[in-house]
N, CA, C and O atoms as a Maestro MAE file, in Angstrom:
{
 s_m_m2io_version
 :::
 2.0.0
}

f_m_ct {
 s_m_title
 :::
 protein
 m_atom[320] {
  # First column is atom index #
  i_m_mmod_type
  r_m_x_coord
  r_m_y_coord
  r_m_z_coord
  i_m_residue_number
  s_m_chain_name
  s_m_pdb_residue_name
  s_m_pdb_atom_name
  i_m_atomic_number
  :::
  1 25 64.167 49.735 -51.600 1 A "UNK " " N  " 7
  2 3 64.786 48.440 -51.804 1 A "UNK " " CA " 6
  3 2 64.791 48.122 -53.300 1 A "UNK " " C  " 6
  4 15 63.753 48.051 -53.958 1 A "UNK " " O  " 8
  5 25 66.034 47.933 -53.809 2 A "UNK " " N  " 7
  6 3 66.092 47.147 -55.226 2 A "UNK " " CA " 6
  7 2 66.071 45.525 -55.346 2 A "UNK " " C  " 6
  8 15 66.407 44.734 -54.465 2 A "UNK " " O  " 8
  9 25 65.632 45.249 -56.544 3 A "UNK " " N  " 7
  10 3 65.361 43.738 -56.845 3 A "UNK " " CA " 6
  11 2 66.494 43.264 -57.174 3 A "UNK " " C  " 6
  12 15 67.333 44.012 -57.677 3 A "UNK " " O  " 8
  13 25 66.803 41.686 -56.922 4 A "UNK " " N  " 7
  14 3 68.217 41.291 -57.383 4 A "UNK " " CA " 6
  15 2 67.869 40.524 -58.553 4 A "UNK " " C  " 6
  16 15 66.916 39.746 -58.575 4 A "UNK " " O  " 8
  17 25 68.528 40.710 -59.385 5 A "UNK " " N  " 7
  18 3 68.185 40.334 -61.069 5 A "UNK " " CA " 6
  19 2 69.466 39.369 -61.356 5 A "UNK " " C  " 6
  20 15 70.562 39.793 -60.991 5 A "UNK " " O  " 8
  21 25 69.393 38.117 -61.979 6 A "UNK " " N  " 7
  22 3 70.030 37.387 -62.243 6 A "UNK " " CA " 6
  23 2 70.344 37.381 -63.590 6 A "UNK " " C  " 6
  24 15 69.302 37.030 -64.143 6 A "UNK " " O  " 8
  25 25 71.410 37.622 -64.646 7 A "UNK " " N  " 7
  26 3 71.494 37.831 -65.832 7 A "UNK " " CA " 6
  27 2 72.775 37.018 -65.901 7 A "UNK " " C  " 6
  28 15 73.649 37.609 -65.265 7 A "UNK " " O  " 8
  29 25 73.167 36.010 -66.374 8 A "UNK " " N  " 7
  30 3 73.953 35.269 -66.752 8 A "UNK " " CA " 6
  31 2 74.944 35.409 -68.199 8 A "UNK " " C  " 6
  32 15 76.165 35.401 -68.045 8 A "UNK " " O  " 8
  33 25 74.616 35.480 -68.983 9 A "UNK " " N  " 7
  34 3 74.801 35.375 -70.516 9 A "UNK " " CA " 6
  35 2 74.693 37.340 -71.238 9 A "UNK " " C  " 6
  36 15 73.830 38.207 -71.097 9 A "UNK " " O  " 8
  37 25 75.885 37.322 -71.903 10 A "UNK " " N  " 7
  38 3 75.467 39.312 -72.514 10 A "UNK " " CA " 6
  39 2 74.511 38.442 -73.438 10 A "UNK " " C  " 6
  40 15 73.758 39.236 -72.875 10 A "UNK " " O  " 8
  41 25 74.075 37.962 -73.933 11 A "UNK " " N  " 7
  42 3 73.277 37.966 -75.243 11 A "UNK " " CA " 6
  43 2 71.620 37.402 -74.226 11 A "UNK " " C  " 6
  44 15 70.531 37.471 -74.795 11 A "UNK " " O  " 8
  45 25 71.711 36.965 -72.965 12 A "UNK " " N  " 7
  46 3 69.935 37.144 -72.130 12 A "UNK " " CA " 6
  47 2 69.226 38.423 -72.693 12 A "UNK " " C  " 6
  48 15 69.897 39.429 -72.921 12 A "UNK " " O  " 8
  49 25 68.315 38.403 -72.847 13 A "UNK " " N  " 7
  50 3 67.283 39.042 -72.611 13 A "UNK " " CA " 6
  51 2 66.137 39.283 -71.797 13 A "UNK " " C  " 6
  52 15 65.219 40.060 -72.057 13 A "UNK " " O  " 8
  53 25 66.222 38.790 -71.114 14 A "UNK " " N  " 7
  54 3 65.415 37.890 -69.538 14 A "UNK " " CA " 6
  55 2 66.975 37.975 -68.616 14 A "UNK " " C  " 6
  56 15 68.175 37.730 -68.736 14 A "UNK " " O  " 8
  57 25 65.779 38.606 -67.467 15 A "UNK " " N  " 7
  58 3 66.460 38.448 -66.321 15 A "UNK " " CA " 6
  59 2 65.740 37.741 -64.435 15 A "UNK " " C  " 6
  60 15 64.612 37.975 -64.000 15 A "UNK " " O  " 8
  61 25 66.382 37.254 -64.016 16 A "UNK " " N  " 7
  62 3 65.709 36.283 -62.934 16 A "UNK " " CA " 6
  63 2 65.483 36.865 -61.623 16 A "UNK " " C  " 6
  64 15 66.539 37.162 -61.064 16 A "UNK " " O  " 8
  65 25 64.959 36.991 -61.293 17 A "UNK " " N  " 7
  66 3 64.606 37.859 -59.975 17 A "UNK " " CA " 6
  67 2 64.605 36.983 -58.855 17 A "UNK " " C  " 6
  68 15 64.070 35.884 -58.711 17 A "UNK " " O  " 8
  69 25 65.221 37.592 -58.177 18 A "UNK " " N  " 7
  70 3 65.445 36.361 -56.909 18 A "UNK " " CA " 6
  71 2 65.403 37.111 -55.549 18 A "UNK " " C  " 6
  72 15 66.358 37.169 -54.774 18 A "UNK " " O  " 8
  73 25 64.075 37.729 -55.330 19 A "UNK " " N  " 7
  74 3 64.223 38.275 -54.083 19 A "UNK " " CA " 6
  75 2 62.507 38.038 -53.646 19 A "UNK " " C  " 6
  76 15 62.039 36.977 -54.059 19 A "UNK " " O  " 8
  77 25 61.726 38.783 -52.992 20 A "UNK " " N  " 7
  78 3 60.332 38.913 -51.868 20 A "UNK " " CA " 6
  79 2 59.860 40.254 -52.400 20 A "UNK " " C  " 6
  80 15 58.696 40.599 -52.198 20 A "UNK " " O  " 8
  81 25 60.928 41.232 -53.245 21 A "UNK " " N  " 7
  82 3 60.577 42.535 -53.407 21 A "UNK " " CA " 6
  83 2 59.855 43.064 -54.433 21 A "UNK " " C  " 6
  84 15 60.179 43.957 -55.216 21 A "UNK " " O  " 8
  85 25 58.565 42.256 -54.340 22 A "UNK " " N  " 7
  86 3 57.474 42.278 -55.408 22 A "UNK " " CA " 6
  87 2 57.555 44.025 -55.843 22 A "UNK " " C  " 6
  88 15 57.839 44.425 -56.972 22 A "UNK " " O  " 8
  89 25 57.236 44.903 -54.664 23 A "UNK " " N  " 7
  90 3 57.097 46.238 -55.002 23 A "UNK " " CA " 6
  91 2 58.057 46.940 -55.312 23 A "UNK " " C  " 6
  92 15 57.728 48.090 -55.602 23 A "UNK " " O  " 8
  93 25 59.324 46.679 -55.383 24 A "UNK " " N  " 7
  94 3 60.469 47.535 -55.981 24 A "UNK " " CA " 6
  95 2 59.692 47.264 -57.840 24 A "UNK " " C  " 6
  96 15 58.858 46.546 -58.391 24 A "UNK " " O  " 8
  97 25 60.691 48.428 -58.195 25 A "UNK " " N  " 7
  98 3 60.252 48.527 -59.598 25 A "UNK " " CA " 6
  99 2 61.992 48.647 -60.236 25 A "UNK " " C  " 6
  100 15 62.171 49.103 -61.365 25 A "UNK " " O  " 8
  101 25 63.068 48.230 -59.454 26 A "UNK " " N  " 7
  102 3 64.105 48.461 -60.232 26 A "UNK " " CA " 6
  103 2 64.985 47.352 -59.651 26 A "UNK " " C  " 6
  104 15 64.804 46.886 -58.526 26 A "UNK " " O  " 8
  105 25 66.152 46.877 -60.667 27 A "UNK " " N  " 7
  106 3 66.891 45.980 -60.200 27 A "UNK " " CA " 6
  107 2 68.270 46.642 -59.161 27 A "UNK " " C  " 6
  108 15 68.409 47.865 -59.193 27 A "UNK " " O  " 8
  109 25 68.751 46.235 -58.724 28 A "UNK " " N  " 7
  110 3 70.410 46.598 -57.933 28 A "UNK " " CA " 6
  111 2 71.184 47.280 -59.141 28 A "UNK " " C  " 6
  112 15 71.740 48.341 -58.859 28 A "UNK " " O  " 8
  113 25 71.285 46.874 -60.295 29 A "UNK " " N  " 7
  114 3 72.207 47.156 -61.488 29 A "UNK " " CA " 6
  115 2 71.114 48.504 -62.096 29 A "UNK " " C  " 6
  116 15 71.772 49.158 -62.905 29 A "UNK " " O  " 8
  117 25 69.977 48.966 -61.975 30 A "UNK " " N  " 7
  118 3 69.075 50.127 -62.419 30 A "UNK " " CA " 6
  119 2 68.436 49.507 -63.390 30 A "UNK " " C  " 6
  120 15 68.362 50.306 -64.323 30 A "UNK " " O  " 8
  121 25 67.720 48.080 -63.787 31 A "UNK " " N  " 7
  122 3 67.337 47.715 -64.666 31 A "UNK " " CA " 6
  123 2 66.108 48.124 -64.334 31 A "UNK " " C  " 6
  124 15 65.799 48.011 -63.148 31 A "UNK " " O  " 8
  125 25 65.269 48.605 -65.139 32 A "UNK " " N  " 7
  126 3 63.637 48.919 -63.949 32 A "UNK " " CA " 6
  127 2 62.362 47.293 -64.346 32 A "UNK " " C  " 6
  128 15 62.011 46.905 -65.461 32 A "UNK " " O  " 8
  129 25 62.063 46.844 -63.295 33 A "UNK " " N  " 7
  130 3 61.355 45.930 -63.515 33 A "UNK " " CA " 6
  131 2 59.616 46.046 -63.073 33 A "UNK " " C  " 6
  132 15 59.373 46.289 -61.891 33 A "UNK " " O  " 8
  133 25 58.929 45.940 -63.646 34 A "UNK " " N  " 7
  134 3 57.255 45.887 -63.511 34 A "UNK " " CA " 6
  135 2 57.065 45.210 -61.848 34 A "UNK " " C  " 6
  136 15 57.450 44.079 -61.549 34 A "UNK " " O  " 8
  137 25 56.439 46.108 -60.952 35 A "UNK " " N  " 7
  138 3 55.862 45.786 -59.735 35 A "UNK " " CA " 6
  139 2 55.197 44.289 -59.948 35 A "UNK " " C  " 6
  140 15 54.615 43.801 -60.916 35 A "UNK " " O  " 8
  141 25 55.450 43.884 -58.944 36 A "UNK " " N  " 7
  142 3 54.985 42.354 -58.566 36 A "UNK " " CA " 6
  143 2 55.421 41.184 -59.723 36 A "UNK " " C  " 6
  144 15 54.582 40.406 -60.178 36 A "UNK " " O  " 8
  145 25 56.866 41.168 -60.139 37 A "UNK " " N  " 7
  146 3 57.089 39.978 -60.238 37 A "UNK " " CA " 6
  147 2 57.434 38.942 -59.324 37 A "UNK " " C  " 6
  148 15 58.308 39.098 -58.472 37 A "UNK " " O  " 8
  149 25 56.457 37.364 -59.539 38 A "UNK " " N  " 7
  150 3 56.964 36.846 -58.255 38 A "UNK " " CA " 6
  151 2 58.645 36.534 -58.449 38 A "UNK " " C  " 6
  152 15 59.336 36.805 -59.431 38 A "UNK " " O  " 8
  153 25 59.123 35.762 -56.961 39 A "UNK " " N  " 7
  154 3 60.403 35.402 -57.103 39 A "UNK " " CA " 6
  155 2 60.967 34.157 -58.300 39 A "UNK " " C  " 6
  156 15 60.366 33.249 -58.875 39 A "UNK " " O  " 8
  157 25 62.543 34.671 -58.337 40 A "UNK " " N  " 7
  158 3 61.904 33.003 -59.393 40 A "UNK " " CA " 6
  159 2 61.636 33.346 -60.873 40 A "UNK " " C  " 6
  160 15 61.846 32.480 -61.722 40 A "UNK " " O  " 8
  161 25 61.185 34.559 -61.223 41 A "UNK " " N  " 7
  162 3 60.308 34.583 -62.570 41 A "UNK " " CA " 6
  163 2 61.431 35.161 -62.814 41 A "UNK " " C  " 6
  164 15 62.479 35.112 -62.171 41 A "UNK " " O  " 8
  165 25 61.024 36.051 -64.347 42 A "UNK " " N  " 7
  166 3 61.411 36.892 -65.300 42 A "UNK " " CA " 6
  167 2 61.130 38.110 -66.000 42 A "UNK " " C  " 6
  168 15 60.066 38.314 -66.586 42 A "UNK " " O  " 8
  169 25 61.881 38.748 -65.951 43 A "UNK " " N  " 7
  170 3 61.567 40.337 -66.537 43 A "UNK " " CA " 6
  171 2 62.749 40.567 -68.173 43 A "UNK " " C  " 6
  172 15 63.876 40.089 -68.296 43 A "UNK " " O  " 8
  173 25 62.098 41.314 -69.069 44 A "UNK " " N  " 7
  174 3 62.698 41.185 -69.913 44 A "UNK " " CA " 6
  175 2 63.719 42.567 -69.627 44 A "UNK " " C  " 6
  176 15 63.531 43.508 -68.857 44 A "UNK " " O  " 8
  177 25 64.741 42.324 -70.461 45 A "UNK " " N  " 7
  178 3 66.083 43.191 -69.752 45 A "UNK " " CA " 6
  179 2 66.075 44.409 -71.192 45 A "UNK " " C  " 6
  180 15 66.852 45.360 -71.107 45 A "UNK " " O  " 8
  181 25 65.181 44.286 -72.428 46 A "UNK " " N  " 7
  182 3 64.898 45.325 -73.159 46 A "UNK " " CA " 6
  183 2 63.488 44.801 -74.100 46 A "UNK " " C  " 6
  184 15 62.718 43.866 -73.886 46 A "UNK " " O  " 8
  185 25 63.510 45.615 -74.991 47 A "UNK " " N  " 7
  186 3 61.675 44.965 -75.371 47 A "UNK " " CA " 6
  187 2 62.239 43.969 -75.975 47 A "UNK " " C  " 6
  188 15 63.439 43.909 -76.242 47 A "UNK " " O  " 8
  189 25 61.153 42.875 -76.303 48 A "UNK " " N  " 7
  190 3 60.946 41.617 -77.043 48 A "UNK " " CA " 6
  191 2 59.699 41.493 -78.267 48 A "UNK " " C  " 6
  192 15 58.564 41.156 -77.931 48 A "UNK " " O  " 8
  193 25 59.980 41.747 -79.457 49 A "UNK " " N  " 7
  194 3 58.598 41.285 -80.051 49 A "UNK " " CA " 6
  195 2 58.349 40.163 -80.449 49 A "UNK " " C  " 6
  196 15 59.113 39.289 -80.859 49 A "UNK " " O  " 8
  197 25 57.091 40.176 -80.313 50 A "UNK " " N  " 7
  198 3 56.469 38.758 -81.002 50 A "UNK " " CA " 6
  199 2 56.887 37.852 -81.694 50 A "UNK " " C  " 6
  200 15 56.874 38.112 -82.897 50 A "UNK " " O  " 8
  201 25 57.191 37.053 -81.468 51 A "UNK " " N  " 7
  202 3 58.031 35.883 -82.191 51 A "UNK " " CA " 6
  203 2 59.552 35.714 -82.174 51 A "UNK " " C  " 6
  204 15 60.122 34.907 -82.910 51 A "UNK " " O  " 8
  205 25 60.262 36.603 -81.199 52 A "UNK " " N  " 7
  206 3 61.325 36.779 -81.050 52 A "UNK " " CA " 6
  207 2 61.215 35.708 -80.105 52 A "UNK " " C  " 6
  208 15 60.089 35.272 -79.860 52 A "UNK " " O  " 8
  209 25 62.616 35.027 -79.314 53 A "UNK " " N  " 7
  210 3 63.404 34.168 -79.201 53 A "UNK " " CA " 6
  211 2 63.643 34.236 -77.488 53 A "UNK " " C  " 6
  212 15 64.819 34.578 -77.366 53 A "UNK " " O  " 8
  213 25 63.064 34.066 -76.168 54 A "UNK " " N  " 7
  214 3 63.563 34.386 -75.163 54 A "UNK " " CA " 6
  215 2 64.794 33.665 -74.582 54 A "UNK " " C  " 6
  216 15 64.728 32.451 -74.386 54 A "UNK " " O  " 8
  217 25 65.936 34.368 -74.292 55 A "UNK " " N  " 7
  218 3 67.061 33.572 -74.019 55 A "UNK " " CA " 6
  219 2 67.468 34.383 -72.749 55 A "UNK " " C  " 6
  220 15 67.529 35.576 -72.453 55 A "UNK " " O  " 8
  221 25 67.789 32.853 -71.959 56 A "UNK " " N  " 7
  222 3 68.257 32.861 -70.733 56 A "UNK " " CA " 6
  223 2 69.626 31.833 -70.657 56 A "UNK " " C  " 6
  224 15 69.766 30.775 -71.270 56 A "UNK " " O  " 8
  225 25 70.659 32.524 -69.643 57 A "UNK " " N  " 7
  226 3 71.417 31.615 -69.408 57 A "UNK " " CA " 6
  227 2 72.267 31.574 -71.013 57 A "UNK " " C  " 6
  228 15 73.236 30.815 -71.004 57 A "UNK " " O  " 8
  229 25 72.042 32.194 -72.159 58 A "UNK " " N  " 7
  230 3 72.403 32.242 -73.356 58 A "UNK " " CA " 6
  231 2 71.897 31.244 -73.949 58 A "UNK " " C  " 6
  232 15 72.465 31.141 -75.036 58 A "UNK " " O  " 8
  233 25 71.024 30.341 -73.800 59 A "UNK " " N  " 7
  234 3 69.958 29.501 -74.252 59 A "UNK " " CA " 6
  235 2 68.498 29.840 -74.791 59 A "UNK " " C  " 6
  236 15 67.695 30.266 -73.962 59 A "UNK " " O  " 8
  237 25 68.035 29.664 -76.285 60 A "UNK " " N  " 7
  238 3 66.858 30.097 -76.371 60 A "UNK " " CA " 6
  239 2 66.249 29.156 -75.392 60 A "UNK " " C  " 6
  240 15 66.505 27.955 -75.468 60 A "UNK " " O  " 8
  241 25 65.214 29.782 -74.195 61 A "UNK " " N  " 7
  242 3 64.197 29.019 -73.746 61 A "UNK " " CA " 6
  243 2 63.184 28.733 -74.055 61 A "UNK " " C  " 6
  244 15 62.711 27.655 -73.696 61 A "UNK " " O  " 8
  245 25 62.308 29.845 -75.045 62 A "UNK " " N  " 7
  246 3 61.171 30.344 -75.515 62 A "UNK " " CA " 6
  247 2 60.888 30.657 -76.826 62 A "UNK " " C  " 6
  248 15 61.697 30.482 -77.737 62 A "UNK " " O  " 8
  249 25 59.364 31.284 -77.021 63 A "UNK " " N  " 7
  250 3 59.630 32.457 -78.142 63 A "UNK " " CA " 6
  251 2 57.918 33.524 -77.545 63 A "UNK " " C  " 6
  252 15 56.785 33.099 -77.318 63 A "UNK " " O  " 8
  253 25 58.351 34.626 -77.493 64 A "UNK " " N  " 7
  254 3 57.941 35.688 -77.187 64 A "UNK " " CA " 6
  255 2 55.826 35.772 -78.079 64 A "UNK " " C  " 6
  256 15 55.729 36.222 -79.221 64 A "UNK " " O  " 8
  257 25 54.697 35.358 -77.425 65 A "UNK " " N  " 7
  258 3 53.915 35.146 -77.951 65 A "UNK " " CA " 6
  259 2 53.088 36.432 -78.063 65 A "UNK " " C  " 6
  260 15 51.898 36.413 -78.379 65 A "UNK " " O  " 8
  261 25 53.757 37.522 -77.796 66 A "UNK " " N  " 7
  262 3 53.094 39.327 -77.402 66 A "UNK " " CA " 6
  263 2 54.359 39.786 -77.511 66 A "UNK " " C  " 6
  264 15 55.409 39.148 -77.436 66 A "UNK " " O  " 8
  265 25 54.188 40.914 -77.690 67 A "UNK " " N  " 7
  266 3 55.296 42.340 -77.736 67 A "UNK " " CA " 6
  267 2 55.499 42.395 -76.114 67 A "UNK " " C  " 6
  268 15 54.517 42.431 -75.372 67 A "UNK " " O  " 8
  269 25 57.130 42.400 -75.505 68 A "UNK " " N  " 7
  270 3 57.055 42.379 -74.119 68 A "UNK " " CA " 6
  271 2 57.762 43.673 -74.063 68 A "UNK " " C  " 6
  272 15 58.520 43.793 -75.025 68 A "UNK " " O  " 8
  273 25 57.768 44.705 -73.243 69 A "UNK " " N  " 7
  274 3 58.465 45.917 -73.185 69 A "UNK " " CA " 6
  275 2 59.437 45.274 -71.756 69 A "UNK " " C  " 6
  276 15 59.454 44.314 -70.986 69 A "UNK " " O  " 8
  277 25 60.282 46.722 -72.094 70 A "UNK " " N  " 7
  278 3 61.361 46.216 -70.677 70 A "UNK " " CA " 6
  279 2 61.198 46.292 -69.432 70 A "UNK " " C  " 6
  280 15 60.882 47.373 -68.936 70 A "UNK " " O  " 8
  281 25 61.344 45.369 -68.794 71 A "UNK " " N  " 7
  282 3 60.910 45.313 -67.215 71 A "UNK " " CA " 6
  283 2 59.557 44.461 -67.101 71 A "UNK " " C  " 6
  284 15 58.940 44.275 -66.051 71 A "UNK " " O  " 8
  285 25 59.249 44.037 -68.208 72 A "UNK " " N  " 7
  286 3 57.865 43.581 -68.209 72 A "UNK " " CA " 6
  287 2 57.895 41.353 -67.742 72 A "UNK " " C  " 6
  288 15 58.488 40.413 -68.271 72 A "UNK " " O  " 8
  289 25 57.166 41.429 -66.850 73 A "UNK " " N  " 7
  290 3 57.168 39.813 -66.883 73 A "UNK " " CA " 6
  291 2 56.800 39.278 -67.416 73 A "UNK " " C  " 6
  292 15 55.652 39.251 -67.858 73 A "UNK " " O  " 8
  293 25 58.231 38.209 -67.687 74 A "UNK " " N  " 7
  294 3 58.117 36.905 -68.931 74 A "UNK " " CA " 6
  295 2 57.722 36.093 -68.437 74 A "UNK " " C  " 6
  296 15 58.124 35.859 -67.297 74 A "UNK " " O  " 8
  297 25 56.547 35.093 -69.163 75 A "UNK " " N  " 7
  298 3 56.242 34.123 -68.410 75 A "UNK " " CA " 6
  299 2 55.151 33.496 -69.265 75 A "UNK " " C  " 6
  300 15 55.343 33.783 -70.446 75 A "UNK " " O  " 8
  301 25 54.009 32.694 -69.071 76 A "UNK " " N  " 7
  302 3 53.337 31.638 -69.886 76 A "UNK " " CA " 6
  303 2 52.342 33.037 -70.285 76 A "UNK " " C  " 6
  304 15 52.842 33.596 -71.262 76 A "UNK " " O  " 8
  305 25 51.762 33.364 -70.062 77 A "UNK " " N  " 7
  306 3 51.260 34.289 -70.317 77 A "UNK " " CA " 6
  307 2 51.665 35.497 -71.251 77 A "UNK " " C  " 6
  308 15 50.993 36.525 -71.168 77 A "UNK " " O  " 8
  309 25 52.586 35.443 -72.018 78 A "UNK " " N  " 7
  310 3 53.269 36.257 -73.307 78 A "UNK " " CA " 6
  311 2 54.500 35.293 -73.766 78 A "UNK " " C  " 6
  312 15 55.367 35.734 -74.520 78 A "UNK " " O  " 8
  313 25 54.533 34.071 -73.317 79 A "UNK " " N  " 7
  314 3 55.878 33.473 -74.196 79 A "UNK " " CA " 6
  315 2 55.783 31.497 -73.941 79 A "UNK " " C  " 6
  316 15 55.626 30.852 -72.904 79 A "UNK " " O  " 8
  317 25 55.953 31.055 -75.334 80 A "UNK " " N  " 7
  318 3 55.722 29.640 -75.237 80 A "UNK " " CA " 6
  319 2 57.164 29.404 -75.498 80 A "UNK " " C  " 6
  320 15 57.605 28.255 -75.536 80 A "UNK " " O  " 8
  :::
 }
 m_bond[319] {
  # First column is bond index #
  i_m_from
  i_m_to
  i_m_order
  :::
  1 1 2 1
  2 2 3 1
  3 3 4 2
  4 3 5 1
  5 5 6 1
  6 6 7 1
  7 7 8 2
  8 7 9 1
  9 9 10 1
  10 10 11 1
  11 11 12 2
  12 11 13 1
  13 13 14 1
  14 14 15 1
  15 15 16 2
  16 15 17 1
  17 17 18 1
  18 18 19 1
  19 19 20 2
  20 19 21 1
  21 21 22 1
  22 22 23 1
  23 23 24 2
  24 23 25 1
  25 25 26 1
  26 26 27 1
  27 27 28 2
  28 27 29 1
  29 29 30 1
  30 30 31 1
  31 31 32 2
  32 31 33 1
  33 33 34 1
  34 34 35 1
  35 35 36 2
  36 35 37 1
  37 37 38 1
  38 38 39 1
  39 39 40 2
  40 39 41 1
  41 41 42 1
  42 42 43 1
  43 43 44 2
  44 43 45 1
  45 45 46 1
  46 46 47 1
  47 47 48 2
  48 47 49 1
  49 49 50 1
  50 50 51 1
  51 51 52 2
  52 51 53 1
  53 53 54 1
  54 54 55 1
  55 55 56 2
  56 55 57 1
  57 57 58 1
  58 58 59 1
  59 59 60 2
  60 59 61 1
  61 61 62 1
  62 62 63 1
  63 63 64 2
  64 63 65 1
  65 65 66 1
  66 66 67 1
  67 67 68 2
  68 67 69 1
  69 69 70 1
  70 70 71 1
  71 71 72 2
  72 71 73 1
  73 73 74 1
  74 74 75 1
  75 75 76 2
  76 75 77 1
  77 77 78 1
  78 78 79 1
  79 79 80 2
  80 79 81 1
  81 81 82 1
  82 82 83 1
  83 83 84 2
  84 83 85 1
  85 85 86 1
  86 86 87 1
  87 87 88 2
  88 87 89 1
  89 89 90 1
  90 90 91 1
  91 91 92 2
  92 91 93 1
  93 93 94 1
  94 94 95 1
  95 95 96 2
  96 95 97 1
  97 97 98 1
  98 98 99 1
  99 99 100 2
  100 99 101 1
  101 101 102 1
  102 102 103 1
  103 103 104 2
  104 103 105 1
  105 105 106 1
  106 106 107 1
  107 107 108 2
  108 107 109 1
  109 109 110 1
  110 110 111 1
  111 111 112 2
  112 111 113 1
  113 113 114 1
  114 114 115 1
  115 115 116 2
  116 115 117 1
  117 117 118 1
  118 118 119 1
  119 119 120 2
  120 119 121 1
  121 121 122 1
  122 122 123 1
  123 123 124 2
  124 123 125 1
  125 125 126 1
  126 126 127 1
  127 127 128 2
  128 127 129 1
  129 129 130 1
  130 130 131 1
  131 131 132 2
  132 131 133 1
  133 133 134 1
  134 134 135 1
  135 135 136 2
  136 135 137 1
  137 137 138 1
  138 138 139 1
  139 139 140 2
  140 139 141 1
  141 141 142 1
  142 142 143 1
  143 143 144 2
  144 143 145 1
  145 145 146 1
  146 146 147 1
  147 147 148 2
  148 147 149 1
  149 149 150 1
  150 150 151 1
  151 151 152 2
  152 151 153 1
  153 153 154 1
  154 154 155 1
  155 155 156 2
  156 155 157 1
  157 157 158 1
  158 158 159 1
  159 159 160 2
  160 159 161 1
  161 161 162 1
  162 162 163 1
  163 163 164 2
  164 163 165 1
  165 165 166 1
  166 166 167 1
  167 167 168 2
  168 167 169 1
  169 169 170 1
  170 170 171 1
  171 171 172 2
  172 171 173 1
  173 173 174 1
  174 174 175 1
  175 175 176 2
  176 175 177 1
  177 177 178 1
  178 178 179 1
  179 179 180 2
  180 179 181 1
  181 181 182 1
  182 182 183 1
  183 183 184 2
  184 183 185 1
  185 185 186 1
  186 186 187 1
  187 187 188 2
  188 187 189 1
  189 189 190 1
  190 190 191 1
  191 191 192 2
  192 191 193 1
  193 193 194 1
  194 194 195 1
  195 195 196 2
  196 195 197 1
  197 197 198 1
  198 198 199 1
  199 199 200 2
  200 199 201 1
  201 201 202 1
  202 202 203 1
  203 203 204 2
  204 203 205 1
  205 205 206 1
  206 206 207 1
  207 207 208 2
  208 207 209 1
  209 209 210 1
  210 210 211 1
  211 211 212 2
  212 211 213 1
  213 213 214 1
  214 214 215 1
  215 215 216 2
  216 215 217 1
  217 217 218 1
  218 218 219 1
  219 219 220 2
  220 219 221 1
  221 221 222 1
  222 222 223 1
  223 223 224 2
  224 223 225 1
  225 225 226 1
  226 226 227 1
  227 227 228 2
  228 227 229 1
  229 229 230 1
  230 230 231 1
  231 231 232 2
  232 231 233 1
  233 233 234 1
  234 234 235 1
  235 235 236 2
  236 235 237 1
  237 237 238 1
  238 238 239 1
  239 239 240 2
  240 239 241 1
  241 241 242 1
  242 242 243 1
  243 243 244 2
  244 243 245 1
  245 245 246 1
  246 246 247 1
  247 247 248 2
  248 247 249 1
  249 249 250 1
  250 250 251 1
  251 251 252 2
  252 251 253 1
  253 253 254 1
  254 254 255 1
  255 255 256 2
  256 255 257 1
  257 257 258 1
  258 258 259 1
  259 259 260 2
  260 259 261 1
  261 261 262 1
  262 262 263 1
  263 263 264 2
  264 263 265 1
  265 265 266 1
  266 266 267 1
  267 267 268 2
  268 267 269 1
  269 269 270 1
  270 270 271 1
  271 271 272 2
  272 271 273 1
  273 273 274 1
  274 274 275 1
  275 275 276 2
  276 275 277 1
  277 277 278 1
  278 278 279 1
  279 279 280 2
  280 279 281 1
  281 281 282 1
  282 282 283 1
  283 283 284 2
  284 283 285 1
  285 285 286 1
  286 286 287 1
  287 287 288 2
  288 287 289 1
  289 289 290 1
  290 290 291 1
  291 291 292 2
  292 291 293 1
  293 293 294 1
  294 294 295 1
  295 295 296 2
  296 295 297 1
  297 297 298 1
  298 298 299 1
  299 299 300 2
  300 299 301 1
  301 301 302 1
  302 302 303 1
  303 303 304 2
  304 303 305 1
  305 305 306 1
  306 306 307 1
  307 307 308 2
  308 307 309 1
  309 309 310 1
  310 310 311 1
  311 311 312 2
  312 311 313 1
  313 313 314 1
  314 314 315 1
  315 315 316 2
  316 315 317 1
  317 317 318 1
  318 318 319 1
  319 319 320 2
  :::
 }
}
C-alpha cells in the first residue's frame, strides 16, 4: 500500500499525508516517506536545512529548526 501525499504548490517542500498507512514508506507518486507518519502531518518532499523556510500550499509556514532529509517528518519537533 502507498501513502497519499498532498502537494499543492511546485515550489512545497512538504507534503501532507492523508491516509492510516503509517507503515508504507512511499507515496502513490514514488515520493518515499519515513514509516509512521501520523495522518494529517508532513514529510519533506527533498532535504531541508536548518533555517530554511517550510512551505506548504506555496506559503512559508515555518522555518526548518534541524537538517530534515527527504521523506522525513515535518513537524514541531525539527521546525518552528
Amino acid at each position: 500500500m502507498k501513502r497519499i501525499g498532498l502537494t499543492v504548490h511546485p515550489h512545497d517542500n512538504v507534503t501532507t499525508l492523508l491516509d492510516f498507512q503509517v507503515d508504507a514508506t512511499q507515496t502513490h507518486d514514488g515520493q518515499p516517506v519515513a514509516a509512521g507518519i501520523p495522518f494529517g502531518h508532513k514529510a519533506a518532499l527533498r532535504p531541508i536545512a536548518c533555517g530554511e523556510s517550510i512551505i506548504k500550499y506555496g506559503v512559508v509556514i515555518g522555518v526548518a529548526t534541524a537538517d530534515i532529509g527527504t521523506g522525513e517528518h515535518v513537524h514541531v519537533h525539527n521546525c518552528q
